[in-house]
C-alpha positions as CSV (number, residue, x, y, z in Angstrom):
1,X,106.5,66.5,119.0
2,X,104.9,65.7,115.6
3,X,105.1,67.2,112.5
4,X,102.2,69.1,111.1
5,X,100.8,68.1,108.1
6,X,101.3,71.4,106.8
7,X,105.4,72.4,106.3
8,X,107.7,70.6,104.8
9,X,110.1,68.1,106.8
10,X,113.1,70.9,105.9
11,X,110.8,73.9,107.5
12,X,110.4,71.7,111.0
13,X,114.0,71.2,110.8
14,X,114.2,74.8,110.7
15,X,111.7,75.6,113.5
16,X,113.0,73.1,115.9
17,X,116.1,75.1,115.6
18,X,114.6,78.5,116.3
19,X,111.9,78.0,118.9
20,X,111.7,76.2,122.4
21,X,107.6,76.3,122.4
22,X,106.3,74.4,120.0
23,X,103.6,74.5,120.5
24,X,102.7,78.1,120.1
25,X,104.4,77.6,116.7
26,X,102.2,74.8,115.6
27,X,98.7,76.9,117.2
28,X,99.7,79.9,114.9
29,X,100.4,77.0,112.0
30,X,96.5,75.7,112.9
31,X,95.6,79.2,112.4
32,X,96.8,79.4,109.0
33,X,99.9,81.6,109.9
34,X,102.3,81.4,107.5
35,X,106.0,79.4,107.9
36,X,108.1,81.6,106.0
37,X,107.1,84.5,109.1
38,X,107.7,81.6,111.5
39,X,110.9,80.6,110.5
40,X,112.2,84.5,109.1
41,X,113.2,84.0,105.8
42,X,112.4,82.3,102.6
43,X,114.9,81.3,99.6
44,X,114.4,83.1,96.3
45,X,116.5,82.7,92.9
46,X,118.9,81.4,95.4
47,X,119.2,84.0,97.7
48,X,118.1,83.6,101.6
49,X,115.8,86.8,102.4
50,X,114.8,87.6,105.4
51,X,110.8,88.3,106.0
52,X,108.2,88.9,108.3
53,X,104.5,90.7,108.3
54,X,106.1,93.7,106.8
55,X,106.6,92.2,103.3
56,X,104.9,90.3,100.7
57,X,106.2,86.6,101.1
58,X,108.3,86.2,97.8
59,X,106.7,83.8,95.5
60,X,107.8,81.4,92.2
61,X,106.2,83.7,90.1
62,X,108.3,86.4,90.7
63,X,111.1,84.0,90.7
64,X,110.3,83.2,86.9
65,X,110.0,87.0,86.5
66,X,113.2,87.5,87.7
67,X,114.2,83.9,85.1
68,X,112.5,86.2,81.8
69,X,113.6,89.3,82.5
70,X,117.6,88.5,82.9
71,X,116.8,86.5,79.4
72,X,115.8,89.7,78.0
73,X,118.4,92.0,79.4
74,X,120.9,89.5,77.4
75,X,118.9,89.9,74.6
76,X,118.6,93.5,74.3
77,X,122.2,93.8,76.0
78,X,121.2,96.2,78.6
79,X,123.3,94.5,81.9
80,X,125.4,97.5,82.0
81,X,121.9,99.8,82.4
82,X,119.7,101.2,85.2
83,X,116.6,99.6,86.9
84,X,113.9,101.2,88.6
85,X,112.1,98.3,91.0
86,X,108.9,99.5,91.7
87,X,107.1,98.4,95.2
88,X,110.7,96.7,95.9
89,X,108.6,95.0,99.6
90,X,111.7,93.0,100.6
91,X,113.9,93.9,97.5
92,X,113.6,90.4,96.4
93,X,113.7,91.3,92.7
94,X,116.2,94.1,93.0
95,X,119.0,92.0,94.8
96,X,118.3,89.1,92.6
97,X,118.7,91.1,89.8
98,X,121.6,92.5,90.9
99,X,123.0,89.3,92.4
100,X,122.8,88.2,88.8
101,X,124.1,91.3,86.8
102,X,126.2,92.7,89.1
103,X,127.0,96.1,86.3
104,X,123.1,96.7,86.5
105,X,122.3,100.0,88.7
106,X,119.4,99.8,90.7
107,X,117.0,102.1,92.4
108,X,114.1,100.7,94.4
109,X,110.9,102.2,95.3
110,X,108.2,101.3,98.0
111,X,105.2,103.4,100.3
112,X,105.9,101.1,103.3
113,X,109.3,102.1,105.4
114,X,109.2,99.1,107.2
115,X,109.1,96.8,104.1
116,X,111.8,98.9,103.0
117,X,114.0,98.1,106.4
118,X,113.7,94.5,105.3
119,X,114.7,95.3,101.9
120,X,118.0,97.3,103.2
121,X,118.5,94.5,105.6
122,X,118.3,91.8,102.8
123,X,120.8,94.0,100.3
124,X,123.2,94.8,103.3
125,X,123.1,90.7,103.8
126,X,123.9,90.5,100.3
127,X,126.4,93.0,100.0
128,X,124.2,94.6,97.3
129,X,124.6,98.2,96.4
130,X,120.7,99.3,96.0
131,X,119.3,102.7,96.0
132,X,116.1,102.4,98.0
133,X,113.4,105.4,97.8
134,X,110.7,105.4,100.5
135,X,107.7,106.8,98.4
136,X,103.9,106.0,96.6
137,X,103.7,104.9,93.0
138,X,101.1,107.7,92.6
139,X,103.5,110.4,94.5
140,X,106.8,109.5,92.6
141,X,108.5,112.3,90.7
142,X,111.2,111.0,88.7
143,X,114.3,112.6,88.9
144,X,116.9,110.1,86.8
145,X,115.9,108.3,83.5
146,X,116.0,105.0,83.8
147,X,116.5,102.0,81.2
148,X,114.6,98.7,82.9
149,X,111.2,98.9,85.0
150,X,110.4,96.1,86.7
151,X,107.2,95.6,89.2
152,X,105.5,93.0,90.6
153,X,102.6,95.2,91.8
154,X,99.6,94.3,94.1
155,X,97.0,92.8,91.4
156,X,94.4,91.3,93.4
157,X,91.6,92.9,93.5
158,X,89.6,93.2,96.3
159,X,87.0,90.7,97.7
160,X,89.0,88.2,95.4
161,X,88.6,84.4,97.2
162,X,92.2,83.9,98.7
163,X,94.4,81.4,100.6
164,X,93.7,82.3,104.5
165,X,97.6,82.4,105.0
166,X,97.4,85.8,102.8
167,X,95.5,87.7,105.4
168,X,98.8,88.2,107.5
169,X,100.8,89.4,104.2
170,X,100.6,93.7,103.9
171,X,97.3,94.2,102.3
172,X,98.8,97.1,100.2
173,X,101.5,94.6,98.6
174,X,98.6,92.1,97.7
175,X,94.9,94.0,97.0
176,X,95.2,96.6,93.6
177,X,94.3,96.6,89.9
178,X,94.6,98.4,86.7
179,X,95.0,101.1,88.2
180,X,98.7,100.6,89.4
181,X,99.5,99.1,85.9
182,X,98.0,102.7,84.5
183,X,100.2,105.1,86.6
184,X,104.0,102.4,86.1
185,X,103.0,103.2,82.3
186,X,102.8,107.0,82.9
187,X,106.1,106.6,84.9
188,X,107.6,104.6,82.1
189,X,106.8,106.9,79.4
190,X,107.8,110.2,81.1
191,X,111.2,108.4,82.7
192,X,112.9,105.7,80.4
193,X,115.4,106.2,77.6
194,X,114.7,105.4,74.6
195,X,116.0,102.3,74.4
196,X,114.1,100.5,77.4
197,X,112.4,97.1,78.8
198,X,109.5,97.2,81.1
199,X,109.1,93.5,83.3
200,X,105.7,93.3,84.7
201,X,103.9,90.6,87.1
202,X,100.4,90.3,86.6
203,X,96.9,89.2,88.1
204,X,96.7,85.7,85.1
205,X,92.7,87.1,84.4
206,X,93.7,89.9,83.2
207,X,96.5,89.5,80.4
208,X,94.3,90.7,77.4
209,X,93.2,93.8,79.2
210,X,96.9,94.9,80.3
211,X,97.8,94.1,76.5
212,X,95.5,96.8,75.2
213,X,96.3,99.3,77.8
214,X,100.0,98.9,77.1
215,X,99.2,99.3,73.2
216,X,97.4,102.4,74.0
217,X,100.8,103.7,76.1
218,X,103.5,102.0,73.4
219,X,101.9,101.9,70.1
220,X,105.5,101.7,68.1
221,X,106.7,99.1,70.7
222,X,107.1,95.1,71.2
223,X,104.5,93.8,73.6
224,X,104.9,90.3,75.2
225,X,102.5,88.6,77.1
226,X,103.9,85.3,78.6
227,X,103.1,82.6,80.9
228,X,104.3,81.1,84.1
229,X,105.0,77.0,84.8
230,X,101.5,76.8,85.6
231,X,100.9,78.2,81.5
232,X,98.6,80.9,83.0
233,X,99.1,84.6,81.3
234,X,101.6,86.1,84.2
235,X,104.2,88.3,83.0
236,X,103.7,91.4,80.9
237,X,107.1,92.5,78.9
238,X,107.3,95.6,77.0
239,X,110.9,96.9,74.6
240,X,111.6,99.2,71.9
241,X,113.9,97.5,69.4
């Protein structure tokens, strides 16, 4: 049977492993379904993570997230501090930063309790000791301080022009906007110490906008906005010096 046009040589390889009928695999392919759900896990910083409808599909963005924010934890020498991973989804950010830093303590957060089996199942795979907290962003109540926030939270906003495959990713993980960006600064300012880093994804339209707001929350404080390899405004980093 032939290839589709549409994977990679490696992901057929993969599929002709998995699956006997084809050809159910390549009608779901027609219909925009995406691989990484097909085959059951994707590779991020390095890391094989396992997937499915239950979690955002982990991207290169958040891989390059993951790239600037260990830069600036050597910078500001906080590996030996506590993270708080908001909207964890598969815990692709948690595990990779702990993967990396291994004396970094992490707690992850996240509404859906089935993303969060993925994201146990991922950490267990990893051996990776994660604290992982089934609850909203707007319901949270802090109960540690913590020193590094990190979130990659959903950004699109709704009736945005997509790729079809993103209809079968959780629309909670994918459809948001200021909002969420409003309440992790709340949540920053009533639960890191003083000496802190905030990592942020964000929606590439909206860079000046999330600069303000931040300045409004962290007047005294450095605010970063930087780019990803496509040079589009992506990442939102906030310190205290």
């Amino acid at each position: 049977m032939k290839k589709p046009d549409s994977i990679t040589k490696n992901d057929w390889l993969l599929l002709q492993k998995k699956y006997r009928n084809l050809e159910s695999v390549i009608k779901k392919l027609e219909k925009n379904y995406p691989v990484q759900y097909l085959i059951g896990h994707v590779e991020f910083y390095g890391l094989k993570l396992f997937v499915n409808e239950s979690v955002l599909i982990p991207r290169f963005e958040t891989e390059y997230l993951v790239e600037k924010t260990l830069e600036y934890i050597n910078k500001l020498n906080l590996e030996e501090k506590s993270v708080l991973d908001i909207g964890t989804g598969s815990g692709c950010i948690g595990i990779a930063l702990k993967n990396q830093i291994p004396s970094l303590s992490i707690t992850a957060i996240d509404i859906s309790r089935k993303a969060l089996r993925i994201a146990k199942r991922n950490a267990k795979y990893h051996k990776t000791k994660i604290n992982f907290i089934n609850k909203s962003l707007f319901k949270y109540n802090l109960i540690n301080k913590y020193d590094i926030l990190i979130s990659n939270p959903p950004y699109i906003k709704k009736g945005t022009a997509v790729d079809q495959k993103i209809k079968y990713e959780p629309a909670k993980a994918i459809y948001g906007g200021i909002e969420f960006y409003e309440q992790i600064f709340k949540i920053a300012k009533k639960g890191l110490n003083k000496q802190y880093l905030i990592a942020l994804e964000i929606e590439e339209t909206t860079g000046s906008e999330l600069k303000k707001l931040a300045k409004k929350h962290f007047p005294k404080d450095k605010i970063k906005l930087e780019k990803d390899l496509a040079k589009k405004d992506r990442y939102l980093f906030i310190y205290s010096e």
